[in-house]
N, C-alpha and C positions, 0 to 999 in steps of 0.2 A: 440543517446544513447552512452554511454561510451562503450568499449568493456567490462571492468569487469562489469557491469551490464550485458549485454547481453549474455555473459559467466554461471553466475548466473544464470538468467532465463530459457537459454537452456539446462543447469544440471535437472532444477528441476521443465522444463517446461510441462506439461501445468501447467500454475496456478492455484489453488485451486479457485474457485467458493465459494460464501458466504454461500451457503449450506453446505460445505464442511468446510468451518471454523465455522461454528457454531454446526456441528454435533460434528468437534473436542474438542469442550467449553465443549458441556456438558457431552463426556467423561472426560476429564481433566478439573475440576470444579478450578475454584477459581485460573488461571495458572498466576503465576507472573514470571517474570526475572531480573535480576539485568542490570543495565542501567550504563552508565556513557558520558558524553559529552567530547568532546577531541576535541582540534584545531588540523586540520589537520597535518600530520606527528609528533605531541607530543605525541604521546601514550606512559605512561610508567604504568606500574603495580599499583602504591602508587596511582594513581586517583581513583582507586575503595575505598580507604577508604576518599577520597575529597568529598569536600560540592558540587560537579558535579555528585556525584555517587546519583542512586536512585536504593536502594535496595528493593529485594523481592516487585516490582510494578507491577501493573499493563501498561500494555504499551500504552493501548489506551490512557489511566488517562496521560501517562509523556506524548505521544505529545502532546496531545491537552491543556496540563498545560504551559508547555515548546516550544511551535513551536519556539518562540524568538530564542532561540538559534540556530537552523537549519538557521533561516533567519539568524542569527550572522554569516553566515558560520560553526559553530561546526556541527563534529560526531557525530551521535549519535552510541555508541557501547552495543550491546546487548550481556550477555551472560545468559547461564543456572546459577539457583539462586544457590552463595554461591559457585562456581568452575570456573567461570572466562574463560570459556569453554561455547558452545554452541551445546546443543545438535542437531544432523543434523537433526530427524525427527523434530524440531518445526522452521526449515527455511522456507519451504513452506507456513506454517501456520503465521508467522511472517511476508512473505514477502507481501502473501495476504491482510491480518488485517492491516499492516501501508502503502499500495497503498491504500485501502478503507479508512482507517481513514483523507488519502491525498487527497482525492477524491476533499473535498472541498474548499482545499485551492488552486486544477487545479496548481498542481508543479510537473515535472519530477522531481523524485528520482535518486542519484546513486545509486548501491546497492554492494555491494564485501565482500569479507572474508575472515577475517585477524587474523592472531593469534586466529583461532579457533573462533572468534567472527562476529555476523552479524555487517556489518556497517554500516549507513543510513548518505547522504546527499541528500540535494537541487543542483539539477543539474542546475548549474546557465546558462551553455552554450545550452540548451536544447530551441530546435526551435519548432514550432509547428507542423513540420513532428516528431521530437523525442518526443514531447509526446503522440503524439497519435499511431506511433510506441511502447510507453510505458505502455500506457492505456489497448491497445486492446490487450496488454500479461495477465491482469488481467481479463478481460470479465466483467468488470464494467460498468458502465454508461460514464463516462468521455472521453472525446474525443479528451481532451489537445485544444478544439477550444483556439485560439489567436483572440481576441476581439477589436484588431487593425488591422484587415482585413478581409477583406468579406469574410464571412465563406459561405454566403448564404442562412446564418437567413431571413426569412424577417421581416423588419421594425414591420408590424402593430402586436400587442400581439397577437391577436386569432389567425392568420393567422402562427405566429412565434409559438405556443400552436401544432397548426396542423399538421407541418412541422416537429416537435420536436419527436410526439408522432411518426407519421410517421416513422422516422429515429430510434426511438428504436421499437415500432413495428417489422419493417425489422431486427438490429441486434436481437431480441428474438428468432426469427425464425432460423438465422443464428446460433446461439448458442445452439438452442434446436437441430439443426441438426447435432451439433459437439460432443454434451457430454448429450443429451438426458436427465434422468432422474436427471443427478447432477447438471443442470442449472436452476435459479432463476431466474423468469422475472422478469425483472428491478431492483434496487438495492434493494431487500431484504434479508429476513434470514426468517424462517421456523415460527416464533413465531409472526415476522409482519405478515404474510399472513393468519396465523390461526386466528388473530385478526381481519380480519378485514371479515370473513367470518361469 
């Protein structure tokens, strides 16, 4: 991991747990920010009113509308809606929400903060000790496995089903150990689980 990533995270470590970002929604109902994409070291202020700026959004909606650009190499820059500015209490909650929303595209993030704003890239130089170094700051599912080397899956499906459950089995335990009642087994949030009770 980059140092300003890892800078980031031990400010404002531990990370939020999906319980925790979803308790934060539904006090703050309906939370947008303004977005904008930027080539690395171009930042200049007039991109907030560019056809790259995505105003008062929702963030999960821009990545997963937009990842292109991340794979392009761009920034993505986050600020509070309408001031250009990033308020510090929704870093946590931002940095949580777009690692999960990354979950499934298995990419280390960079993360730093610049001119008051979160910045989000694809960490292209990111081995698979640095994402699972990166993962396990979020307590997600994701384990950054590298799928060009023997992770230690095995081959046959049930048996690879087995192994899988196993290995999150074991981290649930580990995590209910760390943070107790604020950990979510497996990747949920409060409203899958009540569903399916």
């Amino acid at each position: 991991m980059k140092q300003s990533t890892k800078n980031i995270i031990s400010e404002f470590s531990p990370m939020w747990t999906n319980k925790q970002v979803w308790e934060f929604e539904q006090i703050n109902e309906n939370l947008t920010f303004d977005m904008i994409y930027v080539k690395p070291g171009n930042y200049n202020e007039d991109l907030w009113k560019s056809k790259s700026a995505h105003l008062d959004s929702d963030v999960r909606d821009v990545i997963v509308r937009t990842f292109d650009n991340l794979l392009d190499k761009d920034e993505l820059w986050i600020s509070s809606k309408g001031i250009r500015t990033l308020d510090k209490k929704h870093i946590p909650y931002l940095m949580a929400l777009i690692a999960d929303t990354m979950i499934e595209e298995e990419v280390c993030l960079n993360l730093k903060l610049e001119k008051y704003c979160l910045v989000i890239s694809i960490d292209r130089d990111a081995d698979v000790i640095d994402c699972k170094e990166f993962f396990e700051e979020f307590y997600h599912l994701a384990t950054g496995f590298n799928y060009d080397t023997d992770t230690g899956i095995p081959d046959d499906p049930t048996e690879a089903e087995m192994y899988l459950t196993r290995l999150q089995d074991e981290f649930d335990e580990k995590m209910k150990d760390l943070l107790g009642s604020k950990y979510l087994p497996g990747n949920n949030d409060p409203d899958t689980i009540n569903a399916e009770e």
